[in-house]
N, C-alpha and C positions, 0 to 999 in steps of 0.2 A: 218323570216330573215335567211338566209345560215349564217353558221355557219362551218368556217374555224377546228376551233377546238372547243370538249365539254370543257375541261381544259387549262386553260394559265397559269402558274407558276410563276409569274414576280420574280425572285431572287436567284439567283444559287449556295448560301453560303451553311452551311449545312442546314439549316432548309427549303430553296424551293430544294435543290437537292435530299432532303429527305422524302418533300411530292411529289417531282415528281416520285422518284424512287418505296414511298409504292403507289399509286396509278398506275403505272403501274404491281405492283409484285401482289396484292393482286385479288384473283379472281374475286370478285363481282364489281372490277373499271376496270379490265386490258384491257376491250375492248372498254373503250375509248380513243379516239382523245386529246394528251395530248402535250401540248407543254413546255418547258423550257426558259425563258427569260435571258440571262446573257452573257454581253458584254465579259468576259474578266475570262473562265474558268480557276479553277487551276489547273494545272500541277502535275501529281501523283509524288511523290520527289523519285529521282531516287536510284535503290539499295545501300544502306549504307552510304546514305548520312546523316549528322548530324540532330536529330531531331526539328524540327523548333519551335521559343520561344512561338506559339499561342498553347496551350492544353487545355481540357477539361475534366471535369470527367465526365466520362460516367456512367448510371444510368443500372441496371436490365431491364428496360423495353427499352433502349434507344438501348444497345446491342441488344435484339430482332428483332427492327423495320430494326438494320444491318444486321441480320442472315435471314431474310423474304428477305430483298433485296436483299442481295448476297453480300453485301459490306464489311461483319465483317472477313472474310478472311484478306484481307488487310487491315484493319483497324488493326486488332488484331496483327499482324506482328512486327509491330510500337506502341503498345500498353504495359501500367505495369497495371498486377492487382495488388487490394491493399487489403489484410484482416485486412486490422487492421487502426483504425483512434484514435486519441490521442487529447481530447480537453481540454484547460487549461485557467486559467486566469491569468493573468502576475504574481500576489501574492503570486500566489500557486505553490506548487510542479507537474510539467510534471508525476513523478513518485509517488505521492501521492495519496490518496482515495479521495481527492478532485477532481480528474483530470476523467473528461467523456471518458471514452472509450468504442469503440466500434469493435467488434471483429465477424467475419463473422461465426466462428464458434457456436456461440451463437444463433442463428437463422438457423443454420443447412444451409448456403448458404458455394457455394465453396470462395467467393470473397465478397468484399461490393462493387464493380464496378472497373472501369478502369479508365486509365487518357490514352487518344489518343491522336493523334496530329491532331488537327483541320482540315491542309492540305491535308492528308491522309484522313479526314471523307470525305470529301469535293468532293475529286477529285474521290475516290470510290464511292463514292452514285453519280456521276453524270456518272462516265463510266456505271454503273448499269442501272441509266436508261436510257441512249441512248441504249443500247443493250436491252431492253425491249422494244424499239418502242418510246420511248420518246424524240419528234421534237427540236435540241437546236433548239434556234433562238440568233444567236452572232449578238447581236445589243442591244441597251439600252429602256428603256420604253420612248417615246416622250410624249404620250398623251393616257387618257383615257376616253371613252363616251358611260357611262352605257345607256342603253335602256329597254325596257320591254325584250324584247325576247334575248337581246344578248349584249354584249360589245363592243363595235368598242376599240381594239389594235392598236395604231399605233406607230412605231418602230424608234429611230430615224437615220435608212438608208433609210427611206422613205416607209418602207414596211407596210401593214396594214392588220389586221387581223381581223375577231370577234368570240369570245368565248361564250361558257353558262353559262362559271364562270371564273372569275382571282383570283387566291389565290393572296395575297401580301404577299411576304414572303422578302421583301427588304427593311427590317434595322427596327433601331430606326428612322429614318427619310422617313420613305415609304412614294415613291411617290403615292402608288396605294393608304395607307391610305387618302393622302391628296385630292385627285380626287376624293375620294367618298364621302369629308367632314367629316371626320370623326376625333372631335377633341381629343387629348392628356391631361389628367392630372398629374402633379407630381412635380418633383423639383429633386435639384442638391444636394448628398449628398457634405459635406465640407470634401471629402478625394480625394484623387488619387491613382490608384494602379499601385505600381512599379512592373514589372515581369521581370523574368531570370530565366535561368538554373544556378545554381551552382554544383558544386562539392564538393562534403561531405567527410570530412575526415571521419566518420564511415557510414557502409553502412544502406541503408536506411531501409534493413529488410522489404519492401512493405508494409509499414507503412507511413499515411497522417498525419501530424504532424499542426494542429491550436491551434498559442497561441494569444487569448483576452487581445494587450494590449490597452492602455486606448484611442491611438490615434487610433484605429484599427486594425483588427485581421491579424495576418501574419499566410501563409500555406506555408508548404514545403510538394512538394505531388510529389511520385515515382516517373520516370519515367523508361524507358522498359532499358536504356544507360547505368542503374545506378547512374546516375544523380539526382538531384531533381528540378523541378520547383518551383521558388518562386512565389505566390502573395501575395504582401504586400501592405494592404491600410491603409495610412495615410494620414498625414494634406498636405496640395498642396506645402509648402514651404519645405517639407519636403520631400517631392515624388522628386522633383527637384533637389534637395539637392544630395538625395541617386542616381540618372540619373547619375551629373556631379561629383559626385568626385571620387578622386584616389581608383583604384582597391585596396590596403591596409584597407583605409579607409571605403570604402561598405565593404569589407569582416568581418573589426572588426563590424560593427554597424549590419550587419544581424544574425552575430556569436550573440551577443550580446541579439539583439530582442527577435529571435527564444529558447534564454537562453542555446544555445550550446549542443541541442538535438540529434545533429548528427556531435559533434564537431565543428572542424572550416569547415568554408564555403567559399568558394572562387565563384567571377564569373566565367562561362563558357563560357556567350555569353552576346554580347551590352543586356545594359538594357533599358527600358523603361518606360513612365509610360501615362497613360490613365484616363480621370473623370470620375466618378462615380455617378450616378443619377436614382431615382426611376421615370420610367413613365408609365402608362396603358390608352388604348384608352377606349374609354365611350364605344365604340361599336366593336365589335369583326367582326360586318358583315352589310353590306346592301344589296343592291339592287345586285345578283350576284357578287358579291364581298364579298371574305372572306379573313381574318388577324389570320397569322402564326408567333408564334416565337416574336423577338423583334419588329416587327411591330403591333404586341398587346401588348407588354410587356415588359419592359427593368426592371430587378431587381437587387439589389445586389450580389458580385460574389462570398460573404462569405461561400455559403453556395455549389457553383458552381453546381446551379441548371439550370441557367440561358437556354443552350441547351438543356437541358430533360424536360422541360415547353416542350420547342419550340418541340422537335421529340411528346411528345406527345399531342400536337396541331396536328400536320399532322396525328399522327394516327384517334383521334378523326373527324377530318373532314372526312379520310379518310371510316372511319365506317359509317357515316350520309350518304354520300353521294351512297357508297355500299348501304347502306338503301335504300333510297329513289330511286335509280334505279330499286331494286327489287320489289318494290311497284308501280311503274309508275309513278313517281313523277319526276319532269324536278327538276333534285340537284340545280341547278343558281337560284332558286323559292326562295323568302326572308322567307317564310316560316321555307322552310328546313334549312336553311342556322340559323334561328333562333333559331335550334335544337344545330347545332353546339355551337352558342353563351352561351346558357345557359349552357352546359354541361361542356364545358372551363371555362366560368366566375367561373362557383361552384366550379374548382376544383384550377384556377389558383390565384385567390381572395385570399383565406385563405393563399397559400404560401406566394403572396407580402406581404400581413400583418403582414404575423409570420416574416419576412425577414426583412422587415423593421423595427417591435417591437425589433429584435436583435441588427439588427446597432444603433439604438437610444440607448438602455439600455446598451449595450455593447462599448459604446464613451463615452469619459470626466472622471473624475479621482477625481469623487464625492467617498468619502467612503464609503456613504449610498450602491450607484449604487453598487461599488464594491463587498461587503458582500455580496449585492443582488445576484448579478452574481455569486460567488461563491458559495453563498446556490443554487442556482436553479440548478449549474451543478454536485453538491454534491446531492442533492435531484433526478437526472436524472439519476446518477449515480446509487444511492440505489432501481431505482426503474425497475425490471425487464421488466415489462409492458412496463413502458415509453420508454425504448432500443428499443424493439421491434417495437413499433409504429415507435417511430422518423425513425429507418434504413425500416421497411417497406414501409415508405412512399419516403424515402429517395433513396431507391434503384429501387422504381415504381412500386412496384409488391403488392400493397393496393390502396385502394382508386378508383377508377372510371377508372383503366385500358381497353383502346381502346380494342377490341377483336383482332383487326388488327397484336397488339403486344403482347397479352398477352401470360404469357411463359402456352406452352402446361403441362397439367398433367405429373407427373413424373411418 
């Protein structure tokens, strides 16, 4: 069967504009036939314009897979590094020996990661890879009908395509997962997360600030403005709560929350709030069809892992697939595609789990839990090793790093 394109991208957020981008940058994919699916590009935000309220923390290895595509220029522009992270429990002192901190200098790195702005990842990793050879297609997915040798694409402006493989890299509700049957486990955690930018009356020092209270953990995390992004997850009447009321009233209650770590806090920008829910697909892959990102995996945003799963998902595919072309292997093969599956499941499994073990242990306002929680961060604390693991893994530079990203020898 002809074969329009080897790759179709269905999802042009950051995580498919980011496996389209490393699969055109990296040498052992560059010279395939790669397309991009996405109705409705974002717009790179124009010089000096105000940072927009969707950020991310960016991981050591998430940086990389920007620096390989060419995207972290701009990215980096709109970009705060943070060396210093501060983790507490409501009970405890922020500035006490109870309190987790973790410090970039301690592991000999210049930074523990960045916080970017979403829109900037987004719209840089897609200019990236259309300047690499990588096909948009500005139209939505209609339909898809896997076969042995190919996928039949079809678009809905009526156009139709067939590939050797579709990544799905579109959403927690991917159409592509659902067309290849491919069913979801999980559930709804009982929070919501409020986000804003506020303004700090003392400055942030490029310091991530998480405090454990008992409805949910609230972060105040740098941004490049001077500013800090809030994510605050709480109970849903409470998320609503802190949406609608008087700017007075949000500013005493986050002052409040956060235990007035950076002084008072005012809004800067409309706030919001969003559910929060663990889900994972039984299958990362079938028949030519592979799952990126929250289309295999939606987790909690405590820990704001959520996008650096997702980048190194695409790098992972991205190395299988480099494989398998080297060897003569058609990459769309469920075989191959099976390589990807395990390699992700082994590494993406243990983080849901540890993620979600947090959010359970870390909810409700048992005193037993409480103690718990603060021996555990008090013990994390004392323990050199454990630092080092939790920010190695933390930062992407341990653990089963894609080659695609891996940072080069110093």
């Amino acid at each position: 069967m002809k074969r329009d394109f080897d790759i179709v991208v269905v999802g042009g957020a950051m995580a498919g504009a980011g496996t389209a981008a490393l699969l055109a940058a990296t040498p052992a994919t560059s010279g395939l036939r790669v397309a991009l699916v996405e109705p409705r590009p974002v717009p790179a935000p124009a010089p000096g314009a105000p940072l927009d309220i969707r950020v991310s923390a960016l991981s050591r290895s998430t940086q990389r897979l920007l620096e390989v595509t060419g995207a972290w220029t701009a990215v980096a522009a709109r970009a705060c590094a943070y060396g210093r992270m501060v983790i507490w429990e409501q009970r405890q002192d922020p500035q006490g020996s109870g309190a987790l901190v973790f410090d970039a200098a301690g592991i000999g790195e210049p930074d523990l990661g960045h916080i970017g702005e979403n829109r900037t990842i987004q719209s840089a990793l897609t200019a990236r890879a259309e300047a690499l050879g990588v096909v948009p297609l500005r139209a939505g997915l209609a339909a898809l009908e896997p076969a042995r040798d190919a996928v039949r694409v079809a678009l809905d402006d009526g156009r139709e395509f067939r590939a050797g493989l579709v990544v799905g890299a579109d959403g927690a509700e991917s159409a592509v997962r659902q067309a290849a049957g491919i069913e979801t486990r999980g559930w709804d955690y009982p929070q919501r997360a409020v986000v804003a930018h506020l303004d700090a009356q003392e400055p942030h020092g490029s310091t991530a600030w998480q405090r454990f209270l008992d409805t949910g953990p609230i972060a105040l995390l740098p941004l490049a403005d001077g500013r800090v992004s809030l994510v605050w997850s709480t109970l849903p009447h409470e998320a609503q709560a802190l949406v609608q009321c008087a700017e007075p009233e949000f500013a005493e209650r986050v002052t409040a929350a956060s235990a007035g770590v950076l002084g008072t806090l005012r809004p800067a920008t409309p706030r919001a709030a969003f559910p929060l829910r663990l889900q994972h697909a039984r299958r990362y892959a079938s028949e030519r069809i592979a799952l990126v990102g929250d289309a295999a995996h939606v987790v909690h945003p405590l820990a704001g892992q959520g996008i650096n799963l997702a980048f190194l998902d695409a790098a992972a595919l991205v190395d299988v697939v480099g494989s398998a072309l080297t060897s003569g292997d058609d990459p769309g093969e469920l075989a191959v595609l099976r390589r990807y599956e395990r390699w992700r499941k082994a590494e993406a499994l243990p983080a849901i789990v540890l993620l979600d073990g947090i959010q359970k242990l870390y909810f409700g306002s048992d005193p037993l839990k409480s103690r718990l929680r603060q021996g555990l961060l008090g013990l994390a604390q004392a323990s050199g090793t454990a630092k080092r693991l939790l920010m190695g893994r933390a930062l992407g530079v341990t653990g089963g790093v894609p080659e695609s990203v891996r940072r080069p020898p110093s």
